[in-house]
N, C-alpha and C positions, 0 to 999 in steps of 0.2 A: 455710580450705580452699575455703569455698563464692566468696570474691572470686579467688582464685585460678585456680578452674573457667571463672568469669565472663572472666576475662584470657582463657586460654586459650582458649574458644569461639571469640572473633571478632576482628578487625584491631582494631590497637589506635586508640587517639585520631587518630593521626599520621597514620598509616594512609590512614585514610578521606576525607579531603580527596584523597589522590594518587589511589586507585583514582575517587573522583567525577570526577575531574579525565579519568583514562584514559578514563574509560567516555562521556563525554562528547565529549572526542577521536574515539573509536569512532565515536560516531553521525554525530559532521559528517563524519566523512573518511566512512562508506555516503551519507551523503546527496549526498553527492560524486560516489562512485564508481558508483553507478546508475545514474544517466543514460548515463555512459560505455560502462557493460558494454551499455546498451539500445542506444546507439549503436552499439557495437561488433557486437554480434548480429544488428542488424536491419536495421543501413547498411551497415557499414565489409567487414562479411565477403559479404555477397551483392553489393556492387558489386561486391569482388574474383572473385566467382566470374563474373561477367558482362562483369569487363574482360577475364577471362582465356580467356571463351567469343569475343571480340571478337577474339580472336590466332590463333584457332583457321582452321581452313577446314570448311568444307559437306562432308557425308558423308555417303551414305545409310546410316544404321547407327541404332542407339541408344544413346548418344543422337546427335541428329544431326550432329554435329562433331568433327572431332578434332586435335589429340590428345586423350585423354581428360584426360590428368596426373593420374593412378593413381599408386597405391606398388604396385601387384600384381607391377609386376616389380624391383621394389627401387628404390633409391636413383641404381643406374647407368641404369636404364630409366626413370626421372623425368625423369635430366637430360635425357638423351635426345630424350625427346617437349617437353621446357623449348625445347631446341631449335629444333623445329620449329614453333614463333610465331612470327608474321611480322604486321607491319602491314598488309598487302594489302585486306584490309576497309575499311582508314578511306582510304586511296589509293583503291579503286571511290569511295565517298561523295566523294571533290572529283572525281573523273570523271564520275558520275550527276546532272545537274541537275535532276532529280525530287527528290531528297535535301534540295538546296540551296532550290529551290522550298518545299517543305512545311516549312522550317524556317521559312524568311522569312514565309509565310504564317500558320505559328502564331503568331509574336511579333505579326504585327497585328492579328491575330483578338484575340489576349491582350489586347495593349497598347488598342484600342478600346474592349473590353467590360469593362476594370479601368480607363477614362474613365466611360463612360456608367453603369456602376456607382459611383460616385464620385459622379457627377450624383445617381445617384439614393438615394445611402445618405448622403450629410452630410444632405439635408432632414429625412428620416427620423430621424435622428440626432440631430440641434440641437430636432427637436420632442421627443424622450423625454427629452433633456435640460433643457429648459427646461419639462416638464410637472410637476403634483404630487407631489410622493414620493408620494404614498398610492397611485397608477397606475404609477409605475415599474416593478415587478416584472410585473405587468399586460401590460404592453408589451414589455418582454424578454419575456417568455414567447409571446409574440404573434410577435416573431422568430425566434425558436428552435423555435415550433410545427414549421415546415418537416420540420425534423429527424425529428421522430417517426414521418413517412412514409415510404417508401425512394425512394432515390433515382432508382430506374429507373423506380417509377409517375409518380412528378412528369414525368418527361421526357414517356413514354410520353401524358401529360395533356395535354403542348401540342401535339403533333401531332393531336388531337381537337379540340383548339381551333384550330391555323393551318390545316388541311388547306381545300383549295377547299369542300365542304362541311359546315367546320367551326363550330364556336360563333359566335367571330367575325368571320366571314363571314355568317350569317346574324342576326347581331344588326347589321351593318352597311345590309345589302339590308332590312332590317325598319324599320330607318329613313331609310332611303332618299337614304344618306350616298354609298353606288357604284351602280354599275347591272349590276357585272358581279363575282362573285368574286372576290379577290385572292391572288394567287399569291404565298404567304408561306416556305410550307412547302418543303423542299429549295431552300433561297437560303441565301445570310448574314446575310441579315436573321433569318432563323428561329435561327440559331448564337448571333447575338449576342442575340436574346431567350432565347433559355436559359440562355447562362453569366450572366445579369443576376441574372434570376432565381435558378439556383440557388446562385451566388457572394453573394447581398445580404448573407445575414446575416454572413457574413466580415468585409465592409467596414463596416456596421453599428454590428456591436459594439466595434472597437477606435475607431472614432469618436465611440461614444456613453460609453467609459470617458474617452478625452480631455476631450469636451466637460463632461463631468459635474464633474470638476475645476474647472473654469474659474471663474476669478472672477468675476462680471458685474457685478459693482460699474464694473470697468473700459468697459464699454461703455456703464456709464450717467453715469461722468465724462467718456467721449470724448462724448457727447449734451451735455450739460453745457457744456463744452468749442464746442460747434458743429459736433462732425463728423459729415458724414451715417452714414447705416444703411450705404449700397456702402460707405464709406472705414473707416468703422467693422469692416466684417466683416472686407476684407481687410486692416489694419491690426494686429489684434487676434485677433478670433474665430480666421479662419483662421490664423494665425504658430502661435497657442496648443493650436489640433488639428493643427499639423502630423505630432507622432509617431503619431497617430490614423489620417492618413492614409495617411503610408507604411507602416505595418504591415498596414491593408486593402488598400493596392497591392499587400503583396505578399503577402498572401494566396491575392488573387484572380488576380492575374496567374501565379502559378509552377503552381497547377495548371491552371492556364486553357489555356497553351500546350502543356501533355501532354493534352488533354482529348481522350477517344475517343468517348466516351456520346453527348452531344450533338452533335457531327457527325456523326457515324453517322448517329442519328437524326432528326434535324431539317436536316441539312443534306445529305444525300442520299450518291448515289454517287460525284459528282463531286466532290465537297469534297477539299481537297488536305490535310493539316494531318498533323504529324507522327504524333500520336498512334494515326490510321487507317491510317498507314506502317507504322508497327512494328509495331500487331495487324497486318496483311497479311501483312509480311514476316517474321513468327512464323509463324503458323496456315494461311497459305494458302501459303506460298510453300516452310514451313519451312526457313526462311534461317537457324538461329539464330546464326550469326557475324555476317553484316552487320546482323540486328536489335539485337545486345547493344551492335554499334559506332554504329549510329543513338542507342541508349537512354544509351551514356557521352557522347556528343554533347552529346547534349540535360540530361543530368545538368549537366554542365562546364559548361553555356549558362546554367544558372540558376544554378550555386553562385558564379560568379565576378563578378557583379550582385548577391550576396547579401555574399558577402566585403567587396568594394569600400564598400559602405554602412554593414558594422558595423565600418570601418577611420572613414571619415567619422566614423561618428557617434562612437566613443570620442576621435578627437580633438577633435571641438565640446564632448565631455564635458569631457575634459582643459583644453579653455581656458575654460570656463563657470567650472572648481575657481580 
C-alpha cells in the first residue's frame, strides 16, 4: 500500500525528464521573449504613438494636436479621425531649411566628436589593457567613476572651467601661455569638449574588452619578424579592436546627434543641432506634430546606419563560418 501511495504522489520515472525538458523550454523561450515585450513597451508602442502624433495637425486644445484617435466615439469615429492624417508635417520639414540645416549640423558635430573621442579612448584603452591584472579593476572603476555624478553637474562643471573667467583661463594667464582670455565657452569648440568628455567611457570600454582579448604574442612575432611599432599597430592591434571600435562609434555617435544638454549649455543660443529643434519646437513653440515628425526623422536617420551594419556584419560572420 505504502509503494502504491509513493506511485501515486508524484510523476512517474518517464515522466520527469519530459516535464524537465518543458520547464526548461519555458525559461529559454522568457529569456527570449523579454527583451521583445521590453522592446515592445518602451520602443515599438511610443514611436507609434509619436509617428501617429506626426500625422496629426497643430491645435490649440489639449492635448495639443489633432485628431485625437480616441474610441470615445466608437469604432465609425476612429476611422474617421484615421482619416484625417495627412503627411503635411514631414512635406513643411523638406520646405524648412532650418530642419535640413540642424540635421546636417548634428551628424558633424556627431561624427567629429565620435573621431576625437576615438583619438582619445583607444590610448586610454590599449594602456588598461596592457597594464597588470592586479590594477585592472582599479581602472575601470576610475572610468566608470563619472557615472556616479549626474550628468547635468558634470556639464554645468565645464562651463566654470571654459567661461572667460574660468579655471582654465586663469590657470593659462597664470602661466603666462595668452595674454588675453579665451573665448571657449558658447563655440563648438566647447560642444565638442563636452560630448568628449562625457561620451569617453562609451568608447573606452568596448575598446578596452576587445583589446583585452588580444593576443600579444602576435605583436611580438610581428617585432620578431622586423615590423615596426606604426605597421605593427595598424596591421594587427588595430584589424583586431576593430569590433571594439565600431561599437564605441556607435555608442557615441547615435546619442551624440540627438544631444540637447550640451549644446544648450556649452554651446550657447546659436548652436543649430537638432536636438535644441525639437526641445524648441516642443516646449516653446508647442508644435507637437512637426516635433514628433523632426523626432521619426531623426529616429529613421540612426536606425537605418544601424541596420545596414548588423546586415554587414552577419554576413562577414557568415563567410568567417
Amino acid at each position: 500500500m505504502s509503494n502504491i501511495a509513493l506511485t501515486d504522489a508524484g510523476p512517474s520515472a518517464a515522466a520527469k525528464p519530459f516535464l524537465m525538458r518543458l520547464g526548461a523550454g519555458f525559461v529559454s523561450r522568457l529569456v527570449i521573449i523579454v527583451p521583445y515585450l521590453w522592446l515592445l513597451f518602451f520602443f515599438f508602442i511610443p514611436f507609434i504613438i509619436v509617428f501617429k502624433i506626426s500625422l496629426s495637425q497643430s491645435a490649440i486644445a489639449m492635448p495639443p494636436y489633432t485628431p485625437a484617435l480616441d474610441f470615445r466615439d466608437g469604432m465609425c469615429g476612429f476611422f474617421v479621425r484615421f482619416r484625417e492624417l495627412s503627411v503635411d508635417n514631414y512635406v513643411w520639414l523638406t520646405q524648412d531649411a532650418l530642419y535640413f540645416k540642424a540635421y546636417v549640423t548634428s551628424v558633424i558635430i556627431a561624427a567629429v566628436s565620435t573621431i576625437l573621442t576615438l583619438l582619445v579612448g583607444f590610448p586610454i584603452a590599449y594602456g588598461m589593457a596592457r597594464a597588470p591584472a592586479t590594477i585592472r579593476p582599479t581602472l575601470l572603476m576610475l572610468v566608470i567613476l563619472p557615472f556616479w555624478t549626474s550628468f547635468l553637474i558634470r556639464v554645468y562643471a565645464w562651463i566654470g572651467i571654459l567661461k572667460p573667467e574660468g579655471l582654465l583661463n586663469q590657470l593659462l594667464l597664470s602661466l603666462h601661455i595668452i595674454n588675453q582670455p579665451l573665448i571657449i565657452l558658447n563655440t563648438y569648440t566647447a560642444i565638442f569638449i563636452g560630448i568628449v568628455y562625457s561620451y569617453l567611457p562609451f568608447m573606452v570600454l568596448p575598446l578596452y574588452s576587445s583589446l583585452e582579448k588580444m593576443d600579444y604574442s602576435l605583436i611580438e612575432a610581428a617585432k620578431d619578424l622586423g615590423c615596426p611599432p606604426t605597421s605593427a599597430f595598424w596591421k594587427i592591434t588595430f584589424p583586431l579592436s576593430l569590433p571594439g571600435v565600431i561599437a564605441g562609434c556607435l555608442l557615441v555617435f547615435i546619442p551624440a546627434v540627438g544631444e540637447f544638454v550640451i549644446p544648450d549649455l556649452l554651446g550657447g543660443s546659436q548652436t543649430l543641432m537638432i536636438g535644441k529643434t525639437l526641445w524648441n519646437e516642443f516646449f516653446a513653440n508647442r508644435d507637437w506634430p512637426v516635433s514628433s515628425a523632426v523626432a521619426v526623422i531623426l529616429l529613421l536617420l540612426l536606425i537605418v546606419p544601424i541596420m545596414l551594419f548588423q546586415q554587414a556584419q552577419a554576413r562577414a560572420q557568415e563567410q568567417d563560418k
